[in-house]
N, C-alpha and C positions, 0 to 999 in steps of 0.2 A: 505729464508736463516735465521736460526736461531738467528745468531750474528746483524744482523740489524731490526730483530725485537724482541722490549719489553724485560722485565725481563727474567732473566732466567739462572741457574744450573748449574756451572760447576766444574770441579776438576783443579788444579792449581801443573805446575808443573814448574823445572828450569834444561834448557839445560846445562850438564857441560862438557868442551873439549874448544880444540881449533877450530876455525872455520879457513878451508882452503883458501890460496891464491883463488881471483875471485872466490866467493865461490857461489856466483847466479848461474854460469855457471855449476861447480859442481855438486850443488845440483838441478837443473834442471834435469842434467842427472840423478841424482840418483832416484830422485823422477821417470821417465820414465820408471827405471830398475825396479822399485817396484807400476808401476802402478797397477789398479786392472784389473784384469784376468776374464773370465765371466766362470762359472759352466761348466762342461760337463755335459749335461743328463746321455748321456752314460756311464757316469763313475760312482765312488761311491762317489766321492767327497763332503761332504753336505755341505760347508761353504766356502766363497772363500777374502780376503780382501787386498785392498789395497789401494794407489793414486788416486783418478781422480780430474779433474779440478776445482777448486771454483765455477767456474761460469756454470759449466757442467758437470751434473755427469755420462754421457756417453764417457767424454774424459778422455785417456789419455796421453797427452802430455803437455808439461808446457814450457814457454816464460822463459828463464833466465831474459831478460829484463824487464818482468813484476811482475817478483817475489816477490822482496821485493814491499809494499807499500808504503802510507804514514805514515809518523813517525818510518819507519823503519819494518814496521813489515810485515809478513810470511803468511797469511792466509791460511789452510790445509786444503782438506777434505779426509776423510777417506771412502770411502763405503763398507760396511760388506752386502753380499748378505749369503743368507740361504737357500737351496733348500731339503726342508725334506719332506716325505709322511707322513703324519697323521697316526698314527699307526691302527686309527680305520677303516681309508679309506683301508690301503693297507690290511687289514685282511678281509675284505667285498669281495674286490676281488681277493683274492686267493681262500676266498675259494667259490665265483662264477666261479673261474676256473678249482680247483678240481672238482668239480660237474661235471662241461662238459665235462672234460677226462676222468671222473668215468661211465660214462653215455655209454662213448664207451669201458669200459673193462667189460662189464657183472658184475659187483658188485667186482670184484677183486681190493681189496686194493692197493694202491699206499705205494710203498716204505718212507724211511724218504728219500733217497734222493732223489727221485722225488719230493716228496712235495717243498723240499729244492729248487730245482731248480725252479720249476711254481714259487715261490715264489721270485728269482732272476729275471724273464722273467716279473711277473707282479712288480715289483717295478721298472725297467727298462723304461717300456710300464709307467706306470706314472709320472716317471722321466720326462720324453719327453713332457707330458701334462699340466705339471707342472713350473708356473714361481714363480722364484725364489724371499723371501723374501727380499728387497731392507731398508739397517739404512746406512744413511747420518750421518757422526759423523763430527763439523766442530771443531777447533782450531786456534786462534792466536797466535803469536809467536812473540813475539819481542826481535827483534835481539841486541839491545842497553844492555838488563838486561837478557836477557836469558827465561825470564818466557812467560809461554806457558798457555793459559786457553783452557782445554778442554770441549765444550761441552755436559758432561754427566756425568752421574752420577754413572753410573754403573762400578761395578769393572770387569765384564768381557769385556769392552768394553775399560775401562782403559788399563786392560792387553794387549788386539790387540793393542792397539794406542801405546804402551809401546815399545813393542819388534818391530814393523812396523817401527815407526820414530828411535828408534838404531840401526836398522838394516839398513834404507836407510841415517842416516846425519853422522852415524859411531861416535855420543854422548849417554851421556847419562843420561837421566832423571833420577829426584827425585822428590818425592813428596813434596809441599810444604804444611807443617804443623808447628803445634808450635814449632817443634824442628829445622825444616828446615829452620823456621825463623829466630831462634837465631845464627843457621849455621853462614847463608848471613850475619848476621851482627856483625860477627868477634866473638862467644861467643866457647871457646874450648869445646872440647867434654867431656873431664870430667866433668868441671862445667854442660854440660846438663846432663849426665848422675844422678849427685850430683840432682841437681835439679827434674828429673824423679822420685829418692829416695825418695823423701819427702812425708808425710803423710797428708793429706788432714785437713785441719783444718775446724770447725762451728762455725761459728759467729753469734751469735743472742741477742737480749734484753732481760733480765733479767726479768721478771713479778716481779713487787714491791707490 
């Protein structure tokens, strides 16, 4: 687990809303409604994300009773699984598949949509062959100040964690930055904006 060992990377965000009556119990269930979901081969689906346990990234279900920690706080993890063919693989075998059909029509070409199909039938066929790539994204959460450290650093990885936790605690994150800083600590938004206006000053010593 990322968060109890050593240094390390994260984005910084702050939950804003109200948090519900017995809200552990709540969000237990919400988190359940939005655990993560495993691929279909069979389908076309290539990306799947959602909930599973801290302590277990094959479950999902969650203890209201266990939820909050110590000092108040939320622990989350996120699993983003990926399940894609290599473009180089799936083109190898199509067209070791064409070949073998071509083989039984006397030299007679194949349609575009016949190609088209082999080519639904062998991505399928390696769908099935294929296990899916597995990112563990973890987050704390505390519940006292609202702020959330995600770790990673990636903005696509932000975005899932983004619209996943608004969609399952029904708040809504912001990013914490130098403007969100001054937010929290009571500065109006014109004054940030005034201050964003400003032009960059250079300070340096004179050579005498």
């Amino acid at each position: 687990m990322a968060l109890a060992n050593g240094p390390m990377s994260y984005l910084r965000f702050v939950a804003l809303g109200d948090l519900p009556e017995e809200f552990e119990s709540v969000w237990a269930h919400a988190l359940t409604d939005h655990a993560f979901e495993d691929i279909d081969p069979g389908g076309d689906l290539q990306r799947s994300f959602g909930w599973v346990a801290f302590d277990d990234a094959l479950s999902g279900q969650f203890d209201a009773a266990r939820l909050v920690g110590k000092g108040g706080v939320i622990l989350l993890r996120m699993r983003v699984d990926t399940l894609r063919v290599p473009a180089a693989t799936l083109k190898a075998h199509v067209e070791h598949a064409i070949a073998e059909v071509l083989q039984t029509r006397d030299g007679a070409r194949l349609s575009r949509a016949e190609r088209a199909m082999i080519t639904i039938d062998v991505r399928k066929k390696l769908r099935h062959k294929s296990l899916p790539k597995m990112q563990l994204i973890e987050a704390a959460w505390s519940i006292g100040t609202g702020e959330i450290r995600v770790l990673s650093t990636s903005k696509t990885v932000a975005a899932l964690f983004v619209d996943l936790f608004e969609r399952t605690f029904s708040l809504t994150l912001r990013i914490v930055g130098p403007r969100t800083v001054l937010w929290l600590r009571g500065v109006e938004e014109e004054e940030i904006e005034a201050l964003e206006a400003l032009e960059p000053a250079a300070f340096h010593l004179r050579e005498v």
